[in-house]
N, C-alpha and C positions, 0 to 999 in steps of 0.2 A: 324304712323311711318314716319319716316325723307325718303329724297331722297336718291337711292343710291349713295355711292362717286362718282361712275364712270357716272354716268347719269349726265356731266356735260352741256350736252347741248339741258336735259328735256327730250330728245325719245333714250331710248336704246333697243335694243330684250332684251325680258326678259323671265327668263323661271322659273319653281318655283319647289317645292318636302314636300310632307306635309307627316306625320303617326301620327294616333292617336292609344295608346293604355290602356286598364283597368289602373289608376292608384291606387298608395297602399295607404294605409292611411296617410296623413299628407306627400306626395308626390307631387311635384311636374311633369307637363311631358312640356317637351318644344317643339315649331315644327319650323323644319328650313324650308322654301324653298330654292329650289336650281335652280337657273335659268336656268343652264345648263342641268341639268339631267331630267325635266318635271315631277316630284315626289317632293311630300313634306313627308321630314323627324320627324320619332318621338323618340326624347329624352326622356332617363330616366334621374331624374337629382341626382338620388339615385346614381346610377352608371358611371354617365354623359356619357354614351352607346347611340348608336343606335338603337333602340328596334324593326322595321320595318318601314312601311309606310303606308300611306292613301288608303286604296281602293277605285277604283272610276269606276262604271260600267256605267253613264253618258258619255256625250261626252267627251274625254280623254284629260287631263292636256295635253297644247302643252309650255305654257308660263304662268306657278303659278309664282305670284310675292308677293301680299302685302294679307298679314296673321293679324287677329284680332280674338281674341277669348272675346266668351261672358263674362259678370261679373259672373255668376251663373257654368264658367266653362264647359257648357253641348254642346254648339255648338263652330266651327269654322268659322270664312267666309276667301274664297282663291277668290280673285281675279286673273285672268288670262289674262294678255295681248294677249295672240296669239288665243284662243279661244272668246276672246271674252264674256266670262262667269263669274260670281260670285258663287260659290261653294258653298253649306253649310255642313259642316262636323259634322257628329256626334261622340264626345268624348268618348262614351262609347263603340262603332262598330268599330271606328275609320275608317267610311264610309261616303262618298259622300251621303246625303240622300236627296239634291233638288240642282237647282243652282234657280238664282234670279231671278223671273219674270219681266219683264223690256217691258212695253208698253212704254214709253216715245220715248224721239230720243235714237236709238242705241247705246251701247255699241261698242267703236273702240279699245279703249287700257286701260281698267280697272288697276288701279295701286295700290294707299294706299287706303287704308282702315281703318276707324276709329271706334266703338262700343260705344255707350253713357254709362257712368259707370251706369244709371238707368235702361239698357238692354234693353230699349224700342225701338231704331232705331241707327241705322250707317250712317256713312255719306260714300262716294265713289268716291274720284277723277280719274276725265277719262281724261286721258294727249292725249288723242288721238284729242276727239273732246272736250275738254277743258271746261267738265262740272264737276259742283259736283250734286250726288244726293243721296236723301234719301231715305233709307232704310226702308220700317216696319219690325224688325223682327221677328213679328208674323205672317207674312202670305206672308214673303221672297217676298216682292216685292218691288218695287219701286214707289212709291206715289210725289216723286216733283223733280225737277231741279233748285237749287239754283241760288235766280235772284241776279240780282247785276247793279245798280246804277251808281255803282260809278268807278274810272278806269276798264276798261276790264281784263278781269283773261288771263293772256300767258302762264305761264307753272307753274301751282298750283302742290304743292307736298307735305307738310307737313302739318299734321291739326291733333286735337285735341279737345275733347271737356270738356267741367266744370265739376266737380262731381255731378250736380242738374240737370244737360242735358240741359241748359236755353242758353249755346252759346258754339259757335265752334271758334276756332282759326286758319286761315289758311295760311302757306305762299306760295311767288309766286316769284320763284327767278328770272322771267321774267319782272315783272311790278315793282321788288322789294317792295314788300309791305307785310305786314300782316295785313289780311281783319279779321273782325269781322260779326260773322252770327249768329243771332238770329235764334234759333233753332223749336220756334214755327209758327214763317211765313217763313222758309227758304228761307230769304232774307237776303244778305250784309247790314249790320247797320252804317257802317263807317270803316276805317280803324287804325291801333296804329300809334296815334302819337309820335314825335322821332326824339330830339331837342338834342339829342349825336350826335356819328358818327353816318353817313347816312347810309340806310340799302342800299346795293350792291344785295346781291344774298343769300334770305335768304330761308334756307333750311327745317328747321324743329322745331316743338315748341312742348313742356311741358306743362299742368297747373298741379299743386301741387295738393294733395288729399283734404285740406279745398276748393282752390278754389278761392287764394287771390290773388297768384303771379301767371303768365305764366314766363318759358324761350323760346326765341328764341337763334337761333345759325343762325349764317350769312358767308354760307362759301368765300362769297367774300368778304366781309372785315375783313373777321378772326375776328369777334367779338359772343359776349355772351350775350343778352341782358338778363334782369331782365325786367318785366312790372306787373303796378299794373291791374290787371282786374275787379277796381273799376273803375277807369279812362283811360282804356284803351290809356294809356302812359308806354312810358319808361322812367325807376324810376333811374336805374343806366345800367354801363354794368362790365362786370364780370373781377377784375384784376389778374393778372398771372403774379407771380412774378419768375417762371419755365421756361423751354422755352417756348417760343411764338408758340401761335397759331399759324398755317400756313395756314392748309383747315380745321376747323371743319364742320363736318358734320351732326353725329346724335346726339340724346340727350335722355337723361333714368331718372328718380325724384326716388328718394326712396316713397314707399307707405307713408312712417311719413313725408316726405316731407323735411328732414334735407340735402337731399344731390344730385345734380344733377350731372350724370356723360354726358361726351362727347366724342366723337371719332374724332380724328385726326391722327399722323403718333404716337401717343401714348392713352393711355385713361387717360384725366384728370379726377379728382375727384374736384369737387365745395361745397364748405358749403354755403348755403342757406341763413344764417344768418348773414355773412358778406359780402357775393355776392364775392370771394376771389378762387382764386386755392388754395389749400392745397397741393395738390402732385397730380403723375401720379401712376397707377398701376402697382406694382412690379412684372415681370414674370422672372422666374427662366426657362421655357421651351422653346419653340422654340419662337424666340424675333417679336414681332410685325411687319407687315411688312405696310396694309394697315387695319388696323380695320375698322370696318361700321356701322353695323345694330347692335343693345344692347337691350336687355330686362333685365327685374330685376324681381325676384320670388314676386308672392302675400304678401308674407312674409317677402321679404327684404332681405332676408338671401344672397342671393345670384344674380351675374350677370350672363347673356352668352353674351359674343362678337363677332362677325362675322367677321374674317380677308379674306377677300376673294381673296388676294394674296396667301394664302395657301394654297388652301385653309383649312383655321381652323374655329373651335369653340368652343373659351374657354371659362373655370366655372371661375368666383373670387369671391372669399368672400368678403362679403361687410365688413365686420370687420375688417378685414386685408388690405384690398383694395390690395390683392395680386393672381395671378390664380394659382388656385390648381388641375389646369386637363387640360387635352384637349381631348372634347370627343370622345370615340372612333366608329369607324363606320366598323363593317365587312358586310353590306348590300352591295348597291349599293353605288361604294366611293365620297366625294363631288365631286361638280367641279366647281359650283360657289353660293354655298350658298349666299342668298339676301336677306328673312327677317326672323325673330324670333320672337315668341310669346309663353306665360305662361300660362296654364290651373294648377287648384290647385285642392286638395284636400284639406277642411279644418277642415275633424275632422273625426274620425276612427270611422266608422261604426260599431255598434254592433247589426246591424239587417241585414237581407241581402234582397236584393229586392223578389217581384214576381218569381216564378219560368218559369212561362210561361203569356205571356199577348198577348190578340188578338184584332181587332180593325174591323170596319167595317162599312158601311154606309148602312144605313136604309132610306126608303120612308113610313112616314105615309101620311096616306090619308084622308085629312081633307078637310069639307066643303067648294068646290071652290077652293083648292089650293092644293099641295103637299107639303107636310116640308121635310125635308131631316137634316139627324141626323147622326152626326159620335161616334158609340156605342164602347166602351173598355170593358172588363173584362179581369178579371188579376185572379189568385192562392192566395190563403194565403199565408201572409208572418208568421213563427213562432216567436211569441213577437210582432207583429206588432199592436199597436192599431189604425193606421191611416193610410192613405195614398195621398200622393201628387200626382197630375196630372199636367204634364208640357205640351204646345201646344207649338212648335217650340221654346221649354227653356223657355219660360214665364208661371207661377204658373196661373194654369185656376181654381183648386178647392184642397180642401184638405178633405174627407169622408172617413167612417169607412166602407163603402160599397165595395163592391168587382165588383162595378162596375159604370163607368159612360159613360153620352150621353152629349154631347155639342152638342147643336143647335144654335148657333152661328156660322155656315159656311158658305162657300162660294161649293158649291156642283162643282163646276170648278176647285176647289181650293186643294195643294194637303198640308197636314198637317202632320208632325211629329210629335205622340203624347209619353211623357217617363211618367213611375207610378216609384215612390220612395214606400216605406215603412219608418214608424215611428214608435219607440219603444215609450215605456211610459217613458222615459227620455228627448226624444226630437231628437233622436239619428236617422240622417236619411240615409239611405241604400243609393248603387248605384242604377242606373236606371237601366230599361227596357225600350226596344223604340219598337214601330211600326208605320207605316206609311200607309196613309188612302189616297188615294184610292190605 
């Protein structure tokens, strides 16, 4: 996700608000953080409601800021500036169940947060001590510090990665630059070349779901870049024949890729295909004041916006490019919502999970050595002919057995393990989770 607007001089407090709750079939659920209220919010987007919030029996959210949920939907990661913490949320409890192990150099001000669409790892800018690093998110830790060559990174904030996970896209509205990182030596490879207007203060970047174009947005020179991510160049930049840009700041792609939106003192809508504004979004409800943070459903169907002068959070139809809500909240009330992210459901379930599943670690005692085994059994599911076992959201086995053992651990190490159920259509249930040790 993009820098907030107000973070215009790269360090703001920041504080965040996350809740996850069961969602229904072919539902979406969204989550705000709220910088001010230190809870992260969870959206139905069924009824664009406030449903509750994140429990978290861990060291307590002081400063949630940059929200990214897994492709498979099943986790969350909360970044927290004021704790110092990476959060891992689970979708289905809608609970804190690890934060990040982090032997590297410390955590000072964790910020965006980015999730490879392959689920395999995230990347983590720290604006504090002005690293990026990566994530495994099988085993919630931290495995590298992104080295870099070439100009020094001053205040990194917006990044992105390809849909095959092979490179990240990051920018740095301090060195003005967009750095290129090769995702399997996490190393800077070079930077976008960019023989338009000069890049000033660029804030935040896009790649498309093929994986051909990125956009950037540069809020100091109110431009829109287009670049090919063959040649990491800029190809064109984006014309607006509407009012003029003035601050753009974040930026949203449609999953098909036809259509990038931006936030300014309005929300443009861009078509893809001739790199053009088309129009801004039509609200009929309380008028725009400063929009920011945008996500877009798995689906498409739909936006949410973050005007954090309101503070609001509105629904639009991508069809219409018009909002159709503003959701509502009788919990805890905003006060400065800062980012937004989409978990989905993508198909109704006609099996239901496990009714109970339990987890535990075992010591066999073998010749010279000890093994240590984290053992699950689960319930029958009724119609179930199979079942998925997921290790912190990543698919470890799929058997007809009512029970399994991975020995592939780290016995130091702590694991969240979910069992799905499958019918003999294919049709796969919500989780169950438990967590080992």
């Amino acid at each position: 996700m993009g820098i907030h607007k107000a973070f215009c001089h790269y360090v703001l407090p920041i504080l965040a608000f996350l809740t996850t709750f069961a969602k229904p079939a072919f539902a979406d659920t969204a989550y705000a953080t709220d910088i001010a209220g230190a809870i992260v919010d969870v959206i139905d987007t069924t009824t664009n409601a406030v449903t509750g919030f994140v429990s978290n029996s861990f060291t307590p959210f002081m400063n949630p800021v940059g929200i990214a949920v897994t492709p498979n939907s099943m986790f969350a990661y909360i970044s927290d500036a004021g704790s110092a913490n990476v959060y891992v949320i689970d979708t289905t409890t809608n609970a804190v169940t690890a934060t990040v192990s982090n032997s590297l150099v410390p955590f000072l001000l964790p910020f965006n947060i980015a999730i490879s669409p392959t689920g395999a790892f995230a990347y983590l800018i720290d604006v504090g001590n002005v690293n990026v690093y990566a994530i495994d998110v099988t085993t919630n830790a931290t495995t590298a510090i992104v080295t870099n060559s070439f100009t020094p990174f001053v205040a990194p904030n917006g990044i992105a990665i390809t849909p095959d996970g092979t490179t990240s896209y990051m920018t740095d509205g301090g060195s003005a630059l967009l750095y290129v990182i090769d995702t399997m030596t996490n190393a800077v490879t070079g930077t976008v070349s960019n023989s338009f207007t000069p890049f000033v203060t660029p804030t935040d970047v896009v790649v498309s779901s093929v994986g051909t174009v990125a956009y950037m947005v540069d809020k100091g020179s109110a431009t829109v870049y287009a670049i090919d991510t063959m040649t990491n160049a800029v190809t064109a930049t984006v014309s607006n024949s509407f009012t003029p840009f003035n601050s753009p700041a974040v930026l949203a792609i449609t999953p098909d890729g036809a259509t990038v939106y931006v936030t300014d003192a309005n929300v443009y809508v861009i078509d893809t295909m001739t790199n053009a504004v088309t129009g801004t979004v039509s609200n009929t409800f309380t008028p725009f004041t400063n929009p920011n943070q945008l996500a877009i459903t798995p689906q498409g169907t739909a936006a949410y916006v973050i005007d954090d002068a309101g503070p609001y959070i509105y629904a639009i139809d991508i069809m219409t490019n018009a909002v159709t809500a503003i959701v509502s909240n009788s919990f805890t009330p905003f006060v400065n919502p800062f980012q937004i992210a989409i978990s989905t459901v993508s198909a109704a379930p006609s099996v239901l999970p496990p009714a109970s599943l339990s987890g535990k670690q075992i010591i066999n005692t073998l010749p010279f050595q000890k093994e240590f085994v984290n053992t699950l059994t689960w319930t029958s599911s009724a119609g179930a002919v199979s079942y998925n076992v997921y290790r912190n959201g990543n698919l470890l086995a799929s058997t007809g057995a009512l029970k399994y053992q991975d020995f592939s651990i780290d016995r130091k190490q702590q694991y969240t393990y979910s069992v799905t159920a499958v019918n003999g259509s294919g049709a796969e249930s919500g989780a169950i989770s438990v967590t080992i040790p």
